[in-house]
C-alpha positions in Angstrom: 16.9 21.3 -2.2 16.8 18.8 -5.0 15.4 19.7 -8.3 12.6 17.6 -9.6 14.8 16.5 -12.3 17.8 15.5 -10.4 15.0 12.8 -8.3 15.1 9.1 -9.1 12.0 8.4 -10.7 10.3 4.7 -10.9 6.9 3.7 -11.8 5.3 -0.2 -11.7 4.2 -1.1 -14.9 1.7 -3.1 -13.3 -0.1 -1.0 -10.9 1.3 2.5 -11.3 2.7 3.1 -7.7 5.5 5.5 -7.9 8.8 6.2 -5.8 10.2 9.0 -5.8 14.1 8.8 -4.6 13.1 5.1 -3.1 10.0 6.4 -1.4 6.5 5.6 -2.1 4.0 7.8 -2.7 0.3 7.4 -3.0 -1.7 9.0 -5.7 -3.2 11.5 -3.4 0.9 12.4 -3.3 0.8 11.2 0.4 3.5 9.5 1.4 3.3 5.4 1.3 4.6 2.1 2.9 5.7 -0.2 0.6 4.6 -3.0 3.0 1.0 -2.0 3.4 0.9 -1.8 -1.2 1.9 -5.4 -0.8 -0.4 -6.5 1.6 -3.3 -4.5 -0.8 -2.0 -4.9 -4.3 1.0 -6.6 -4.9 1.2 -9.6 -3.2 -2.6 -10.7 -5.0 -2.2 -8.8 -8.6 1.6 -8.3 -8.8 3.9 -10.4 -11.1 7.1 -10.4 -11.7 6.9 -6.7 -13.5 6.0 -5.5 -9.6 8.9 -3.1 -8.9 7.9 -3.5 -5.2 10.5 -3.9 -2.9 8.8 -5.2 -0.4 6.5 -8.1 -2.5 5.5 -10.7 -1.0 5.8 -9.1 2.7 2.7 -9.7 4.9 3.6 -7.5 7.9 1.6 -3.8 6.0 -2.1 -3.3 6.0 -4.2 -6.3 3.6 -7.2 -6.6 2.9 -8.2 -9.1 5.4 -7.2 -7.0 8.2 -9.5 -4.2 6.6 -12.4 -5.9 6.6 -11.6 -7.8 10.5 -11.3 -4.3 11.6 -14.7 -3.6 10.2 -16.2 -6.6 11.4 -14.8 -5.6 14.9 -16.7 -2.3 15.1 -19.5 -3.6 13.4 -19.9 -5.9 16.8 -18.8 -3.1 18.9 -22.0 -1.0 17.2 -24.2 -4.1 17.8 -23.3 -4.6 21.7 -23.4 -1.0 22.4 -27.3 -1.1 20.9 -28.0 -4.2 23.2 
């Protein structure tokens, strides 16, 4: 097992997301996908300090699919109540 201090260790400067031996991890120390922080942070508030590898990719979780899926079950709720 690797010792804490023997892991590869990078934080943004911009947005704080840290990788810990090239994986992401969320603040809640759940592991992340670097696609879904672009899709969320990076690709609207990231500049060229981002440290994601994966700027710029639109194929993780945004935003906009957030709020379709809420809009979806929001009609979902209103056809099942007539």
């Amino acid at each position: 097992m690797k010792k804490m201090e023997d892991k590869k260790i990078a934080v943004c400067s911009k947005c704080g997301a840290s990788w810990i031996d090239g994986q992401l991890f969320w603040s809640t120390g759940k592991e992340g996908d670097p696609h879904d922080l672009a899709g969320l942070v990076c690709n609207n508030l990231g500049d060229e300090t981002c440290i994601n590898p994966c700027k710029g990719s639109t194929s993780g979780d945004s935003w906009e699919r957030r709020i379709d899926g809420l809009k979806n079950l929001l009609k979902e709720g209103e056809d099942d109540n007539g």
